[in-house]
N, CA, C and O atoms as a GROMACS GRO file, in nm:
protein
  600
    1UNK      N    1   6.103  14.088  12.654
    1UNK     CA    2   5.999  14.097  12.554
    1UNK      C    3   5.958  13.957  12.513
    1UNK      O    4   6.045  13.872  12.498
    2UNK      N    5   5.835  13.930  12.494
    2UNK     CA    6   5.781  13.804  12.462
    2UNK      C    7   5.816  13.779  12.290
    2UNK      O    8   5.814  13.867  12.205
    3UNK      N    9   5.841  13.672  12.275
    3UNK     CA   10   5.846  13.596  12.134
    3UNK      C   11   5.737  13.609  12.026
    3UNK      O   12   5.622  13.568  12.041
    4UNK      N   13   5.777  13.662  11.931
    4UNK     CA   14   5.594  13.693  11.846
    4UNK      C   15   5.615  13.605  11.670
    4UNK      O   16   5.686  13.656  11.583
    5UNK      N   17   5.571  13.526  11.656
    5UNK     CA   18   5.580  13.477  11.511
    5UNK      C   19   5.455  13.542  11.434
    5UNK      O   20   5.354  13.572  11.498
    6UNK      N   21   5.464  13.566  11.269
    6UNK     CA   22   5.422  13.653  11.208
    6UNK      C   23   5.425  13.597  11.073
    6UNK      O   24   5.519  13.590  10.994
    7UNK      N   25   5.283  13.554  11.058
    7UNK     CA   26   5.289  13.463  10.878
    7UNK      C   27   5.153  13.545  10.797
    7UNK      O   28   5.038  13.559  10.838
    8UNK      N   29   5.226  13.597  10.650
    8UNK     CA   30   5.086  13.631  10.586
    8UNK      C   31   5.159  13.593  10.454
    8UNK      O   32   5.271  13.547  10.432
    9UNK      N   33   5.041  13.633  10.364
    9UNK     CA   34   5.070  13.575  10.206
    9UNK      C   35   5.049  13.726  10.168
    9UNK      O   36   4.994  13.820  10.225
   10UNK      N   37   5.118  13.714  10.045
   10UNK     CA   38   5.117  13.870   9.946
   10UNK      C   39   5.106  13.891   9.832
   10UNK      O   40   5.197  13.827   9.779
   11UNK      N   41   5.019  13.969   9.717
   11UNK     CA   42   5.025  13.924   9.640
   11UNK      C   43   5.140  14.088   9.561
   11UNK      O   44   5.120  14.209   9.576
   12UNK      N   45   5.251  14.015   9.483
   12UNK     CA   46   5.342  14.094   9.430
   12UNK      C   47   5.385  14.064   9.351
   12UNK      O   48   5.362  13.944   9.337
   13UNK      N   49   5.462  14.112   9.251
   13UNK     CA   50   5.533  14.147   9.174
   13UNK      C   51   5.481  13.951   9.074
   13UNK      O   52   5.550  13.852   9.049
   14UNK      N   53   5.337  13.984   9.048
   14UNK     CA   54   5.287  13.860   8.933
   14UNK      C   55   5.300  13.753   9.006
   14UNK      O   56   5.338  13.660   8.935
   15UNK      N   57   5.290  13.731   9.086
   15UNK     CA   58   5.298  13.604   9.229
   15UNK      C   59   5.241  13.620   9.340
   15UNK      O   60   5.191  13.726   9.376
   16UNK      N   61   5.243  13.486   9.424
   16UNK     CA   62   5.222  13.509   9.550
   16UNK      C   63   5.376  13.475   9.649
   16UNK      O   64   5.467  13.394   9.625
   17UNK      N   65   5.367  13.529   9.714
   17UNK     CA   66   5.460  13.507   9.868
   17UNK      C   67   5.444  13.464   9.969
   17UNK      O   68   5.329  13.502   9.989
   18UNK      N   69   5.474  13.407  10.060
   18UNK     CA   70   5.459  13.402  10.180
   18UNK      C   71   5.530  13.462  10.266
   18UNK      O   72   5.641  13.412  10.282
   19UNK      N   73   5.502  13.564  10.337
   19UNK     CA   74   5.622  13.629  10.438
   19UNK      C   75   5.621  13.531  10.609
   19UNK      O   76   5.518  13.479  10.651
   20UNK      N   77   5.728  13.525  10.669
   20UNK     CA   78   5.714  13.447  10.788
   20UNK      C   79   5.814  13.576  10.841
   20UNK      O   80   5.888  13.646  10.772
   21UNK      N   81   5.788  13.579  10.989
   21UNK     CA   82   5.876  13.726  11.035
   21UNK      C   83   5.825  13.635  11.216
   21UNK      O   84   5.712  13.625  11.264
   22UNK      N   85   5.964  13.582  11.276
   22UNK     CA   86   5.986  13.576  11.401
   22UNK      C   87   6.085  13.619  11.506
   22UNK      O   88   6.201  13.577  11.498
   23UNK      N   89   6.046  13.708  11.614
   23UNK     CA   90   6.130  13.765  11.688
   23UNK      C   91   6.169  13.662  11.805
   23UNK      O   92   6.081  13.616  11.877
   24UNK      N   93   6.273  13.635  11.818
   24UNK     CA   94   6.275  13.593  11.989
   24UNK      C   95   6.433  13.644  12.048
   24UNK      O   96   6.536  13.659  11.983
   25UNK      N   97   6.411  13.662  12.193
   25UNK     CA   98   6.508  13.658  12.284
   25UNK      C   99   6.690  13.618  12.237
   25UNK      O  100   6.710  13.512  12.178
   26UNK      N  101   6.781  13.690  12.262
   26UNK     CA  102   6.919  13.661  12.208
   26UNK      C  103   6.975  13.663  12.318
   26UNK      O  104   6.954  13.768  12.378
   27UNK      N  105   7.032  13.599  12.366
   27UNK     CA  106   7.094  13.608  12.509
   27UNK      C  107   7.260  13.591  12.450
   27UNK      O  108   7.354  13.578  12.529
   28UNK      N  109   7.273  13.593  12.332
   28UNK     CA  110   7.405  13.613  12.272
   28UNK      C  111   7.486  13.768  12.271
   28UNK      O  112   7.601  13.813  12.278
   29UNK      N  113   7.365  13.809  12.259
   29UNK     CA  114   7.372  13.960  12.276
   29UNK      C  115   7.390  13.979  12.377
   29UNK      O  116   7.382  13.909  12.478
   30UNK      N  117   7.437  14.154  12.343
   30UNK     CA  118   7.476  14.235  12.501
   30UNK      C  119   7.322  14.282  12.565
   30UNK      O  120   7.241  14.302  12.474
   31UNK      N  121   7.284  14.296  12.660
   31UNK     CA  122   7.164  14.302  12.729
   31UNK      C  123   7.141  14.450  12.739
   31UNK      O  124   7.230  14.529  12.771
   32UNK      N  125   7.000  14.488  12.706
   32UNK     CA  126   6.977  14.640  12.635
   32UNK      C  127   6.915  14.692  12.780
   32UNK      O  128   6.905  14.615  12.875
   33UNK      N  129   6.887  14.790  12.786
   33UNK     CA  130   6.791  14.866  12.956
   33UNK      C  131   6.665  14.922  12.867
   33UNK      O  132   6.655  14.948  12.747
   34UNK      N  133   6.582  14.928  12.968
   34UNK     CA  134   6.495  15.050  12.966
   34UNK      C  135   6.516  15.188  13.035
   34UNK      O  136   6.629  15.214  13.077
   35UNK      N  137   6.420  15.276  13.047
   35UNK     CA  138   6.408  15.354  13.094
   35UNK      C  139   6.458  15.371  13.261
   35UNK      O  140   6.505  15.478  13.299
   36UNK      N  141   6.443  15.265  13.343
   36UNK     CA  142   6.458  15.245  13.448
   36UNK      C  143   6.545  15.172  13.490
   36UNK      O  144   6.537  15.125  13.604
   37UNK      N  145   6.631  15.152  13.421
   37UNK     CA  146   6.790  15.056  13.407
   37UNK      C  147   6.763  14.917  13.416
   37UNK      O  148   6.859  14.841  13.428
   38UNK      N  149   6.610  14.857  13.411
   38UNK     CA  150   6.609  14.697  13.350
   38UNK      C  151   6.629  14.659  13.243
   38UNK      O  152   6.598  14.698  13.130
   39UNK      N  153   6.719  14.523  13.310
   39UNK     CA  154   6.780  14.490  13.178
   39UNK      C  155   6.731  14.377  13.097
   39UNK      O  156   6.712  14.273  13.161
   40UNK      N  157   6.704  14.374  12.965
   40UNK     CA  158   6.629  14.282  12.903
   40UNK      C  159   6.737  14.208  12.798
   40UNK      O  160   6.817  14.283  12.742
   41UNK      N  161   6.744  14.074  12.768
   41UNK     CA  162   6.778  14.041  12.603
   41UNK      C  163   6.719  14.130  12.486
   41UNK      O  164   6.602  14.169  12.474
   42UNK      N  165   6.806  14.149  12.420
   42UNK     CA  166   6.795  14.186  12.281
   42UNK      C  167   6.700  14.105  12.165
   42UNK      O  168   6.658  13.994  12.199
   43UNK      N  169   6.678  14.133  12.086
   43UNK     CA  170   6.619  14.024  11.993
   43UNK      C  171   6.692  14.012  11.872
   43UNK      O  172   6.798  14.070  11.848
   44UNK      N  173   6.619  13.916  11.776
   44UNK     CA  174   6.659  13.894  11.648
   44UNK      C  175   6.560  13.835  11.607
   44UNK      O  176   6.478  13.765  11.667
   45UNK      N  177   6.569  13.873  11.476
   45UNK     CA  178   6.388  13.890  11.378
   45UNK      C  179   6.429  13.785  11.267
   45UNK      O  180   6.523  13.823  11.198
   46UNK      N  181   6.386  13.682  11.242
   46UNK     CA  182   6.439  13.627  11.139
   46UNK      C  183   6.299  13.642  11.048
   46UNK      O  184   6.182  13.617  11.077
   47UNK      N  185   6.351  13.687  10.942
   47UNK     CA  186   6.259  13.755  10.818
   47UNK      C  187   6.276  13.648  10.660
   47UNK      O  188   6.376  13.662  10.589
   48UNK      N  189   6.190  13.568  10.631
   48UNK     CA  190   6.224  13.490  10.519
   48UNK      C  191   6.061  13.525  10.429
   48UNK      O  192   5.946  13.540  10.470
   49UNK      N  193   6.113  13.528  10.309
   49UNK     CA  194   5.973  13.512  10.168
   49UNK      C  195   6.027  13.425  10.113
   49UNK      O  196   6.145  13.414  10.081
   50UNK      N  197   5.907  13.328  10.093
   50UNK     CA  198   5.875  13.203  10.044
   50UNK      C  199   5.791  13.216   9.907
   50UNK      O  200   5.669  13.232   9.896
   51UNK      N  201   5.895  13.202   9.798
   51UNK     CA  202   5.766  13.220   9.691
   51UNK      C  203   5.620  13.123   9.669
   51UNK      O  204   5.558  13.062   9.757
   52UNK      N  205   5.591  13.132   9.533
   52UNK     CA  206   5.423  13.018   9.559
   52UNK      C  207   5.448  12.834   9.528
   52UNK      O  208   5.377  12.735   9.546
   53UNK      N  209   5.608  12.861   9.466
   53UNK     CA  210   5.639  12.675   9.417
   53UNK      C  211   5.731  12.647   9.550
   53UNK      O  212   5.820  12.562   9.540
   54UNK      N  213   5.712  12.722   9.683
   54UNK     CA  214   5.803  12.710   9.743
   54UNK      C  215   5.924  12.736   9.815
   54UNK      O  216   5.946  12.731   9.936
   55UNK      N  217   6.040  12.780   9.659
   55UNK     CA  218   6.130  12.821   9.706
   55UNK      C  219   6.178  12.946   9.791
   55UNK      O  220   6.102  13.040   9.814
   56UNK      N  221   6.295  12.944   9.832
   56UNK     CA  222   6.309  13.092   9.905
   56UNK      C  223   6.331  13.214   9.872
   56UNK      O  224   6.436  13.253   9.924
   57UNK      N  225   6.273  13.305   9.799
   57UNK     CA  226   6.287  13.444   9.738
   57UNK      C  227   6.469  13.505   9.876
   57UNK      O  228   6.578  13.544   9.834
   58UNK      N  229   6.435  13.492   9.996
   58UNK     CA  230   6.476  13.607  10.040
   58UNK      C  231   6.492  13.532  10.260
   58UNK      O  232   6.394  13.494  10.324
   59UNK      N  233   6.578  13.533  10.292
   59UNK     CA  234   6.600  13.474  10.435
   59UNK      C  235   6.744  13.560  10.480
   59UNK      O  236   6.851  13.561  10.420
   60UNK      N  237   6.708  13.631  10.605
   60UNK     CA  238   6.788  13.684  10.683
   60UNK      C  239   6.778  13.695  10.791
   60UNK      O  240   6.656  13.704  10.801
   61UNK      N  241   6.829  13.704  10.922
   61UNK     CA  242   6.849  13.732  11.063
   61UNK      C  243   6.892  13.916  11.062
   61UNK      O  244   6.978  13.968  10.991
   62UNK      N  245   6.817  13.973  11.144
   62UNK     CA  246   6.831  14.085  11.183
   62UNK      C  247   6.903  14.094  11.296
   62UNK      O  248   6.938  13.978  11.314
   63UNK      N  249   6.963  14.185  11.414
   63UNK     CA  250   7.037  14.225  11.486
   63UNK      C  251   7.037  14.341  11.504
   63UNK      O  252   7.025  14.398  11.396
   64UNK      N  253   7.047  14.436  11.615
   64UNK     CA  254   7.058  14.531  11.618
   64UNK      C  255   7.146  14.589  11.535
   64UNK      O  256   7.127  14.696  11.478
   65UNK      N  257   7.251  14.516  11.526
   65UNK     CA  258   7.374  14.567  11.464
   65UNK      C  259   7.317  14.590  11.334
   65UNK      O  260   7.392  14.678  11.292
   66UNK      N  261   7.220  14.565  11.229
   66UNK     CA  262   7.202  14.606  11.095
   66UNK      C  263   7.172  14.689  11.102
   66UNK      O  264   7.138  14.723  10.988
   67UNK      N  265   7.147  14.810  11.209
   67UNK     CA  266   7.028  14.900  11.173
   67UNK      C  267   7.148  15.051  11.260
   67UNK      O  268   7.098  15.162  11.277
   68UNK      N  269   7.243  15.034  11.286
   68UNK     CA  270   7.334  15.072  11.364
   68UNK      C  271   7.383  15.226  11.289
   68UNK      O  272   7.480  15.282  11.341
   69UNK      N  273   7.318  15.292  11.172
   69UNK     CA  274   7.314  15.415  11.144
   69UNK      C  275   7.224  15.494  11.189
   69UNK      O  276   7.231  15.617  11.183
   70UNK      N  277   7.104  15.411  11.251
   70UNK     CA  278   7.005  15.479  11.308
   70UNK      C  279   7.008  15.467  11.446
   70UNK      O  280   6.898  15.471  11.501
   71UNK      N  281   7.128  15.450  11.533
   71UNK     CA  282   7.098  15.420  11.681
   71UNK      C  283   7.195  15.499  11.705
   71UNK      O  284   7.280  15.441  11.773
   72UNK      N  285   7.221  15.598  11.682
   72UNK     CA  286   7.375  15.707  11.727
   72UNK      C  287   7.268  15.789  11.825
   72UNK      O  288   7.281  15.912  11.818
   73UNK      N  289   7.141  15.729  11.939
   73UNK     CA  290   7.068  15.826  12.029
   73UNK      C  291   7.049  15.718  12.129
   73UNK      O  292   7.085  15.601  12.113
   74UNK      N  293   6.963  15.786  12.280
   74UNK     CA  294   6.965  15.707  12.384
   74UNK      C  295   6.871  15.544  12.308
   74UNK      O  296   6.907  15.427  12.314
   75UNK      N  297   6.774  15.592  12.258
   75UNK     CA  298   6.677  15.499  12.204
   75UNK      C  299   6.732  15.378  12.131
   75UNK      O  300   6.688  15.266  12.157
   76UNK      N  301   6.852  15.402  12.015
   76UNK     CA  302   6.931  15.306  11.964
   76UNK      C  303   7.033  15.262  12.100
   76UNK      O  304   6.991  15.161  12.156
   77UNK      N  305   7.139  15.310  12.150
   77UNK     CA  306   7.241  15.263  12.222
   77UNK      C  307   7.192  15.209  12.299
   77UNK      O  308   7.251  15.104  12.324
   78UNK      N  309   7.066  15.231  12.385
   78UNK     CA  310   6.993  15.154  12.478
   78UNK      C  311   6.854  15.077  12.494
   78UNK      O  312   6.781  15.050  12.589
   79UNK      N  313   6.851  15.052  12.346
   79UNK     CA  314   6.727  15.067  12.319
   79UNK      C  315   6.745  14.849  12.243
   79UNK      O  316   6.841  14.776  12.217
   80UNK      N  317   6.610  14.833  12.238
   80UNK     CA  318   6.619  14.653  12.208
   80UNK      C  319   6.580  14.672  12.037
   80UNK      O  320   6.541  14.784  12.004
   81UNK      N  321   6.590  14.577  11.942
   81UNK     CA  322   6.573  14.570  11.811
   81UNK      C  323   6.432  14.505  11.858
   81UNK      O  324   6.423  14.392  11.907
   82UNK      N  325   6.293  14.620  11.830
   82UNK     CA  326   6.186  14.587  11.877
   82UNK      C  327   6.068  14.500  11.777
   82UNK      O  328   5.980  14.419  11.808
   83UNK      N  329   6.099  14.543  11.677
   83UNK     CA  330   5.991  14.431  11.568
   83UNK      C  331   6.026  14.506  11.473
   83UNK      O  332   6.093  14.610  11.466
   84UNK      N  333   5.939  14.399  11.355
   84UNK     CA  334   5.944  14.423  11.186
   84UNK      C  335   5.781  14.342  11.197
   84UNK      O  336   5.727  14.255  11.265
   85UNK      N  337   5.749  14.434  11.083
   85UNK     CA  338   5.613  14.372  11.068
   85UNK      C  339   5.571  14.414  10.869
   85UNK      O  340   5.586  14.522  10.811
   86UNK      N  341   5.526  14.300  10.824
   86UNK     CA  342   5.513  14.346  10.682
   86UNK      C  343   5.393  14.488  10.688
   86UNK      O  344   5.292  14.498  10.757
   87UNK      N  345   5.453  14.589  10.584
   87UNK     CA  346   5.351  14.692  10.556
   87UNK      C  347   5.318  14.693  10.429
   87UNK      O  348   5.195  14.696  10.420
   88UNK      N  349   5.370  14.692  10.327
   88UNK     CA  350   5.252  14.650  10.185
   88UNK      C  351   5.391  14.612  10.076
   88UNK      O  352   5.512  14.623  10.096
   89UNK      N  353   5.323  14.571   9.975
   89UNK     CA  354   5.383  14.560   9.851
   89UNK      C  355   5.320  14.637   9.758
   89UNK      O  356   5.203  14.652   9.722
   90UNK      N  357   5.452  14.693   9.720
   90UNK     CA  358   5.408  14.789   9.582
   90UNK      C  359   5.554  14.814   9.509
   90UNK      O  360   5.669  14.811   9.551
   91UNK      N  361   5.484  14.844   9.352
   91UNK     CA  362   5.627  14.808   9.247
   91UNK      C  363   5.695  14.697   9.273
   91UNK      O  364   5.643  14.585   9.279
   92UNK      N  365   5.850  14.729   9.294
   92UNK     CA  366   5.932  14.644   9.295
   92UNK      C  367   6.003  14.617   9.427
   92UNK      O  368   6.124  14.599   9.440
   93UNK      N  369   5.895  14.615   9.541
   93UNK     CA  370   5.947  14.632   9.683
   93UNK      C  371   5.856  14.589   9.745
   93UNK      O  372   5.736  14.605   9.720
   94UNK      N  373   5.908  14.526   9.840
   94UNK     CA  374   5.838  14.437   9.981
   94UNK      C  375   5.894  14.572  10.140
   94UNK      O  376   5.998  14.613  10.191
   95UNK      N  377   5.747  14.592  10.158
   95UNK     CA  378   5.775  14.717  10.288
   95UNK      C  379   5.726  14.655  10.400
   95UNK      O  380   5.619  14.597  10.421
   96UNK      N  381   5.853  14.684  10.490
   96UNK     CA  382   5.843  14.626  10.624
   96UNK      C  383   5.863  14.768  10.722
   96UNK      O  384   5.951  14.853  10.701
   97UNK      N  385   5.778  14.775  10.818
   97UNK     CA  386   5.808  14.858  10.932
   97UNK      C  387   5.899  14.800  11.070
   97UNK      O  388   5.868  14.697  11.131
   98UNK      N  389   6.006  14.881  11.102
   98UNK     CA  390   6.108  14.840  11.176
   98UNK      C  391   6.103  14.889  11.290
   98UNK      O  392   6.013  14.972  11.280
   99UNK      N  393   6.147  14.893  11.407
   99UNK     CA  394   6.147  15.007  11.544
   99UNK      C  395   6.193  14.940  11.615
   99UNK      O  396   6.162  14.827  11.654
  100UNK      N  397   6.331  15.053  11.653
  100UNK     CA  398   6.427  15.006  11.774
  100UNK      C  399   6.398  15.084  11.903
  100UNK      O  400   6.368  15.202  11.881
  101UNK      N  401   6.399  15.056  12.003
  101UNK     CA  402   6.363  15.112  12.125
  101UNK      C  403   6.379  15.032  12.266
  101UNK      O  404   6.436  14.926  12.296
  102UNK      N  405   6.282  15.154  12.361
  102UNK     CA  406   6.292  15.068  12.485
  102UNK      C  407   6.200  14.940  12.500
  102UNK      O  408   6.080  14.933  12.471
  103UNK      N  409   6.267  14.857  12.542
  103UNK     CA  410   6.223  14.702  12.586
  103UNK      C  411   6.094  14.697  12.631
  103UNK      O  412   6.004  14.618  12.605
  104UNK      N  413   6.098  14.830  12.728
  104UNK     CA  414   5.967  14.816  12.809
  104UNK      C  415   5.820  14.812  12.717
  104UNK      O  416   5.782  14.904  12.644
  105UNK      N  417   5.745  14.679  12.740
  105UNK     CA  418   5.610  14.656  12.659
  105UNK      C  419   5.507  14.836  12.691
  105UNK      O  420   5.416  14.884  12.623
  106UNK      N  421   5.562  14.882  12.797
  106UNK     CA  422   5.399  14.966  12.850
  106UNK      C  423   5.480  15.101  12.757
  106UNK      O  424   5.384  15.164  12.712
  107UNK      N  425   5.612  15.172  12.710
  107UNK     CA  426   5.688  15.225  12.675
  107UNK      C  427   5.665  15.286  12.500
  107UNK      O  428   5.708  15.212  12.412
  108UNK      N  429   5.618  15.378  12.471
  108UNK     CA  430   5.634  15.419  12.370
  108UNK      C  431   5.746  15.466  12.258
  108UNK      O  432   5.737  15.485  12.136
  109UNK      N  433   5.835  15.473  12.333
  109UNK     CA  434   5.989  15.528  12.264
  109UNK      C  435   6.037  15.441  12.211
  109UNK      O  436   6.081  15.351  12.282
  110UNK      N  437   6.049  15.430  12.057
  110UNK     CA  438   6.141  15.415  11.948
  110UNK      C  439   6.169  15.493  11.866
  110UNK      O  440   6.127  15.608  11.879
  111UNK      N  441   6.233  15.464  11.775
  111UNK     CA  442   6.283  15.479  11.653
  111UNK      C  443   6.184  15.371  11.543
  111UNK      O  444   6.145  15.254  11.535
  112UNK      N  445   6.176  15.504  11.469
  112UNK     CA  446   6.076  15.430  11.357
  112UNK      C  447   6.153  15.422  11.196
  112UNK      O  448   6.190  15.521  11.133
  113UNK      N  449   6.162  15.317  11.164
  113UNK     CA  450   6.267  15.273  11.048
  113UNK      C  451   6.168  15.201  10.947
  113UNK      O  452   6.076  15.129  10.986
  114UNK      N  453   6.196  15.228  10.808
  114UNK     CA  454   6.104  15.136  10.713
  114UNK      C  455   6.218  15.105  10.668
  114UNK      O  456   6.316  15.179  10.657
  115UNK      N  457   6.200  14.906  10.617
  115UNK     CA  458   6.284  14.822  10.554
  115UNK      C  459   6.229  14.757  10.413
  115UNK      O  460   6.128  14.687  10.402
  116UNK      N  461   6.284  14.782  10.347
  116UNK     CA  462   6.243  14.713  10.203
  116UNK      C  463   6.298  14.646  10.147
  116UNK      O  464   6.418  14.651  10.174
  117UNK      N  465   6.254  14.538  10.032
  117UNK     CA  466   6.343  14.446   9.996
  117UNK      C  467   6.309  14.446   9.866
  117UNK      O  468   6.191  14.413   9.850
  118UNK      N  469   6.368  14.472   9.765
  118UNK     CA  470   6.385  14.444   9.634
  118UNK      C  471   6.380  14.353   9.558
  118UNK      O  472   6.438  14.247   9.584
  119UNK      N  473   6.284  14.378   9.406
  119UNK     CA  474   6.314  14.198   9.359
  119UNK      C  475   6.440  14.169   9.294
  119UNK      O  476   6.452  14.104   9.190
  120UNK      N  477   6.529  14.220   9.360
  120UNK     CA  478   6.662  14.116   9.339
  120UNK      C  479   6.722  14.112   9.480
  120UNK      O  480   6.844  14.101   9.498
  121UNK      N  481   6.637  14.122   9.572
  121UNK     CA  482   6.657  14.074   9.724
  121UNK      C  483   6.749  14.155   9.806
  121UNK      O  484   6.816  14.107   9.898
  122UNK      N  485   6.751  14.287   9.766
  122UNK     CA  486   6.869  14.404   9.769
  122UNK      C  487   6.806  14.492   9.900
  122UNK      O  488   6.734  14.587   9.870
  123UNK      N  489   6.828  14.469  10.028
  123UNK     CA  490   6.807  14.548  10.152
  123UNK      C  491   6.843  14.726  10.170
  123UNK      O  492   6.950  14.787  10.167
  124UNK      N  493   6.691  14.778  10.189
  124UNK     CA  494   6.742  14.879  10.196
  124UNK      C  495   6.639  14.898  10.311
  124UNK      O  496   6.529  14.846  10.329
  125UNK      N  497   6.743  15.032  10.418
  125UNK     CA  498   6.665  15.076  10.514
  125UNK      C  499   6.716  15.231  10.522
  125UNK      O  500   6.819  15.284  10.480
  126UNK      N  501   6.576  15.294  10.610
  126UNK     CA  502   6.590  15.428  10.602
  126UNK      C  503   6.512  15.483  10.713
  126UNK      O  504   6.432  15.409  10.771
  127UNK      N  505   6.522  15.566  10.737
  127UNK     CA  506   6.434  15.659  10.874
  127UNK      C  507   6.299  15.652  10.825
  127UNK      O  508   6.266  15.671  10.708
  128UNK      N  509   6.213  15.619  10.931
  128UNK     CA  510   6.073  15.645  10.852
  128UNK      C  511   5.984  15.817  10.894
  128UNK      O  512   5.950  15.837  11.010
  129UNK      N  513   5.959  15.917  10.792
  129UNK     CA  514   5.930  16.020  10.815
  129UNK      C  515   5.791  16.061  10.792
  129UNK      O  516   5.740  16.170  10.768
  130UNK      N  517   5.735  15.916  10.810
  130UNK     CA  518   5.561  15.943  10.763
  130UNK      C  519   5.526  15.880  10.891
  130UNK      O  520   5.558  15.770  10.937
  131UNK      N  521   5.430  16.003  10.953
  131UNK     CA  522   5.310  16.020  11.073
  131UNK      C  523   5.229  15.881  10.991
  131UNK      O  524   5.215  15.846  10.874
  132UNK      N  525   5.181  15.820  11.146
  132UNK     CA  526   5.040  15.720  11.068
  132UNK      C  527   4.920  15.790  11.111
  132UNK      O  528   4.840  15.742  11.190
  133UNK      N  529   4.909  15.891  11.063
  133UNK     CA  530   4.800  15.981  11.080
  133UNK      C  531   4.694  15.919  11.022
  133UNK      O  532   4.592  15.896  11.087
  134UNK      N  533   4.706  15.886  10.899
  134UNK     CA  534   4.651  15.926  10.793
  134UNK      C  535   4.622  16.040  10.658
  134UNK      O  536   4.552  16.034  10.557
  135UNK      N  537   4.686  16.113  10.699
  135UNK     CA  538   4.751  16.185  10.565
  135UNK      C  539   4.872  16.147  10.513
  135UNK      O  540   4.898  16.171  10.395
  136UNK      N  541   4.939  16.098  10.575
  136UNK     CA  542   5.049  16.060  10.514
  136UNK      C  543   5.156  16.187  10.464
  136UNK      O  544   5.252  16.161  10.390
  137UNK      N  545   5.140  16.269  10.493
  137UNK     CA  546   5.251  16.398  10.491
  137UNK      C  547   5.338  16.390  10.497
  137UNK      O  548   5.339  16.294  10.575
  138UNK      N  549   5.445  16.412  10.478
  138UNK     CA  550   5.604  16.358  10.505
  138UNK      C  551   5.656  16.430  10.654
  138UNK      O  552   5.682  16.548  10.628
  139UNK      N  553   5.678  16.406  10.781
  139UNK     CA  554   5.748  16.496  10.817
  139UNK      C  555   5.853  16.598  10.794
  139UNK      O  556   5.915  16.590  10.687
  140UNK      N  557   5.885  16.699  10.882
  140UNK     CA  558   6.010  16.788  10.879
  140UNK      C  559   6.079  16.771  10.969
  140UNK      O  560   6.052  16.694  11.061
  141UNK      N  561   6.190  16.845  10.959
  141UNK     CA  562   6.319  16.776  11.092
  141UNK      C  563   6.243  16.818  11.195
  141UNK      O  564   6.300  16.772  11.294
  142UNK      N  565   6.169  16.865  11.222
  142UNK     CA  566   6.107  16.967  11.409
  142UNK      C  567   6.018  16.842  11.396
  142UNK      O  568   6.043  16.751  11.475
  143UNK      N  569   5.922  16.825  11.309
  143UNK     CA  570   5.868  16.729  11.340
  143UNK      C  571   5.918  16.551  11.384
  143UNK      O  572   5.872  16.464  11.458
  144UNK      N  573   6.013  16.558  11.309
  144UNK     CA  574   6.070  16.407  11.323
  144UNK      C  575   6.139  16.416  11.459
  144UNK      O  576   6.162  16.304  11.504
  145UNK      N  577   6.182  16.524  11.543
  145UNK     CA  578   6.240  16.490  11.641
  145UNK      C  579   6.084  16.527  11.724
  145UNK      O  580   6.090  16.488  11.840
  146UNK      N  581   6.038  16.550  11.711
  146UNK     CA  582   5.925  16.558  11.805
  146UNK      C  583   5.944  16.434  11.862
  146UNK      O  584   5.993  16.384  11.964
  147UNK      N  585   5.858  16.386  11.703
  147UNK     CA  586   5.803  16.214  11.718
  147UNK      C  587   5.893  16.083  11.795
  147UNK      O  588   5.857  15.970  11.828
  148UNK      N  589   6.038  16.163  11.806
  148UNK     CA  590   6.126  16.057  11.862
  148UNK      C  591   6.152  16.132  11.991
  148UNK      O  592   6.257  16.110  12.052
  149UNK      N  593   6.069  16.213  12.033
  149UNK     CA  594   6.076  16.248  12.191
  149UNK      C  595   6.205  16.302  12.206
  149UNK      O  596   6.291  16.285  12.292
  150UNK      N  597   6.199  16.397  12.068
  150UNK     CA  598   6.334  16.534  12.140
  150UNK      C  599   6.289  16.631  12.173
  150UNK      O  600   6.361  16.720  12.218
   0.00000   0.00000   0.00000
């Protein structure tokens, strides 16, 4: 998977932010497959907010291994830690969309995870059960395994 860096500003919680979000290649890691038993590096997402005088609200390295309640399927065990990308601010939370899956760029199969961060910098992640339809409906379990190609 190619290397992707990722910079926007936000406006939250009576401030501004800067989010910076870069994935690249881990060859530290154990080497993940696709669909077709190629084998790729893993990644790691390093995720930092920068408040507006500067300092650092919030800096972490991701790994597959953080997300390791949601990979007990072929998609997690074999699957690469595929991106984070900011999705909005609202209240007291910074929303990031997560998805672990196959390596392969042409490949639709992940796991879809939303990550949030708290203003006291408190990580929380969870299954994500909202279609980007546009209604925004919550899924149901028939539906959520649909969507993950059960």
């Amino acid at each position: 998977m190619s290397d992707y860096t990722m910079n926007k500003t936000v406006d939250w919680a009576d401030s501004r932010y800067s989010i910076y979000i870069q994935r690249v290649a881990d060859e530290s890691q154990p080497m993940v497959k696709d669909e077709q038993g190629n084998e790729y590096y893993d990644n790691v997402i390093s995720l930092k907010v920068v408040r507006a005088d500067g300092s650092t609200f919030f800096e972490r390295k991701f790994k597959k291994e953080d997300f390791r309640e949601f990979t007990n399927n072929p998609y997690g065990k074999n699957g690469a830690l595929l991106g984070i990308v900011f999705d909005k601010a609202e209240a007291d939370n910074l929303f990031f969309a997560a998805s672990i899956g196959s390596p392969d760029a042409l490949s639709d199969e992940y796991i879809p995870l939303v990550l949030s961060i708290s203003r006291m910098g408190d990580v929380h992640i969870k299954k994500d059960t909202q279609l980007d339809t546009g209604n925004n409906k919550p899924m149901d379990e028939l539906e959520a395994a649909e969507a993950e190609g059960m």
